[in-house]
Residue, then its C-alpha position, 0 to 999 in steps of 0.5 A: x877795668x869797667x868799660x862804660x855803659x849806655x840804657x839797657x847795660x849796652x857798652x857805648x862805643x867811645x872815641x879811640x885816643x889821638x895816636x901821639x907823634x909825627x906818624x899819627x893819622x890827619x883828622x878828617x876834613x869836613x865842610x865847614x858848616x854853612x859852606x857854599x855848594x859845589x854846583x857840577x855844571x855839566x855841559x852837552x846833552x842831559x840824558x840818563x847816562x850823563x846825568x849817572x856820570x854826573x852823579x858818580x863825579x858827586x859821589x866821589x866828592x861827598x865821600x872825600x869832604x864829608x858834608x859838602x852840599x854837592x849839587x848838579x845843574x845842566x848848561x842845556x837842562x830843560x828845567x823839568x828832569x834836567x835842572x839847569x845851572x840857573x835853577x839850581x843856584x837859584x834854589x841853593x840860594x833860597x835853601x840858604x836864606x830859608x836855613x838862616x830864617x829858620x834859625x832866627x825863628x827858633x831863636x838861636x844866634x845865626x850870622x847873616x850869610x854872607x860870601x857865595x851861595x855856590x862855586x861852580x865847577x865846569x865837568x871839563x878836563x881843558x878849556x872850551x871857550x865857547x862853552x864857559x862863555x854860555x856858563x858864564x852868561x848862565x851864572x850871571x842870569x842866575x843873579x845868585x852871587x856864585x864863583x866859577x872855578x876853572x876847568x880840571x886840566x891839566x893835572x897828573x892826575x887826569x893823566x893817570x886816568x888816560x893811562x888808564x883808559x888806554x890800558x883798559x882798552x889794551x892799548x897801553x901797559x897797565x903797570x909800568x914796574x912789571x913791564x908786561x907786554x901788550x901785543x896791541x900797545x900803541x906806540x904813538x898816540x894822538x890826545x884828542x880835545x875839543x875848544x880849539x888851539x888853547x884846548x890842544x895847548x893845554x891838552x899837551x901838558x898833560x900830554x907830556x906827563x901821559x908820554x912820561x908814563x908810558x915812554x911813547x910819544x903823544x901829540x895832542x890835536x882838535x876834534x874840532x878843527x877840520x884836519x887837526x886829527x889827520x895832520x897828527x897822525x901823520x906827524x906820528x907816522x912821520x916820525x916813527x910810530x906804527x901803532x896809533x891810538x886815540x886818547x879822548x881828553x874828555x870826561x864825556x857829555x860834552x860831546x857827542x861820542x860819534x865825533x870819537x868814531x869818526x876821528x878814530x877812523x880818520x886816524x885809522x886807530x883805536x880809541x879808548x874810552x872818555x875819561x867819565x867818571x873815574x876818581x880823578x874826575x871827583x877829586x880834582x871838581x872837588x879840589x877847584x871848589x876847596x881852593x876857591x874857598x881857601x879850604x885845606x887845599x886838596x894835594x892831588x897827586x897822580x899815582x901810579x897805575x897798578 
């Protein structure tokens, strides 16, 4: 049997058949062409290892929807390195009507775009009014027709990347089927949040999936309030845990990593790191700009952590 051939006799790859059946393998999903962009807003401040975090996050969202126009604007940008949320809506949207433009210039049949030009995504894991407050002014400055999405949190899978973050600080077993002991594993630990008492509420859901996880328990508390970190590990004490440990339910730029420290000494316990670019961060921006669109909506499950 001949197999086809391009120039030169060169075999051509062709496409492999549909496996038939229940079990074969889902087409991958793609952006739909002429889809709006994925704006990353990402609050506190711009600098090289925010702007790396940031990228990584968009990274991870272009290799899980192929051709998604993902772009990053900063709630404190300056405009010249660091582009803020504004500019880059705007430009997303010229970019648009220059790509309509050009397709009626060349004759082809192009729709007038129509529906938002961007859905903008917080880079938060739980509510910070103050800070969707000054994104929500930046979008409508912007005068772009633009969604705003909700933040990531809560989800099992941010709960899975705390699990994460504990283990790899040796704070907390890495696998829970082989039950392997870490001398240093804490018994109690205290989820640490910033934006208030709804962003404890809603650190405290994810929470009781992380205690889950790891049959230890966990409160969570506020970085800023006076006395909320303080007032938790004293409930832990109270209650029976000897070992504490600080969990940030954060991704990290937008606060200042010295308010971590200090909480962390005023809990008298270790911390593990931000969340930051872990893979669950990617997913689930991507999947707040999916589901805003009514694209395949993404089913983002946590895993177990091997």
């Amino acid at each position: 049997m001949s197999s086809p051939t391009g120039p030169a006799g060169l075999p051509v790859r062709m496409p492999r058949p549909r496996q038939p059946g229940r079990h074969r393998r889902p087409e991958p999903l793609a952006a739909p062409e002429g889809a709006p962009a994925l704006v990353l807003a990402v609050p506190g401040s711009p600098g090289a290892a925010t702007r790396s975090l940031a990228e990584e996050v968009v990274s991870i969202a272009r290799s899980e929807l192929p051709g998604l126009d993902a772009l990053i604007g900063f709630l404190d940008g300056d405009d010249a390195e660091f582009p803020t949320v504004q500019s880059v809506l705007a430009r997303a949207a010229d970019e648009r009507t220059a790509r309509y433009e050009q397709a009626l210039a060349a004759g082809g049949e192009a729709a007038e775009p129509d529906g938002p030009v961007a859905v903008v995504v917080p880079l938060l894991a739980g509510p910070d009014n103050a800070l969707l407050r000054r994104l929500r002014q930046a979008v409508m400055e912007s005068r772009v027709a633009a969604e705003l999405t909700d933040v990531l949190g809560p989800h099992p899978l941010l709960a899975e990347a705390l699990h994460v973050r504990l283990s790899e600080a040796g704070l907390a077993r890495a696998d829970r089927a082989r039950l392997f002991t870490v001398a240093t594993a804490a018994d109690g630990i205290i989820l640490a949040s910033v934006g208030g008492e709804e962003a404890v509420q809603a650190a405290g859901i994810t929470g009781m999936l992380l205690a889950a996880r790891l049959a230890v328990p966990v409160m969570a508390a506020a970085l800023d309030q006076e006395g909320s970190i303080a007032g938790v590990a004293e409930q832990l004490r109270s209650s029976g845990s000897q070992q504490l440990a600080l969990a940030p339910y954060l991704v990290g730029p937008e606060i200042d990593a010295e308010l971590v420290e200090a909480a962390a000494k005023e809990a008298d316990c270790p911390a593990a790191e931000a969340l930051g670019a872990y893979p669950a961060i990617g997913k689930l921006a991507l999947a707040k700009y999916t589901t805003a669109l009514g694209i395949a909506p993404q089913q983002a499950q946590g895993a177990p952590v091997r």
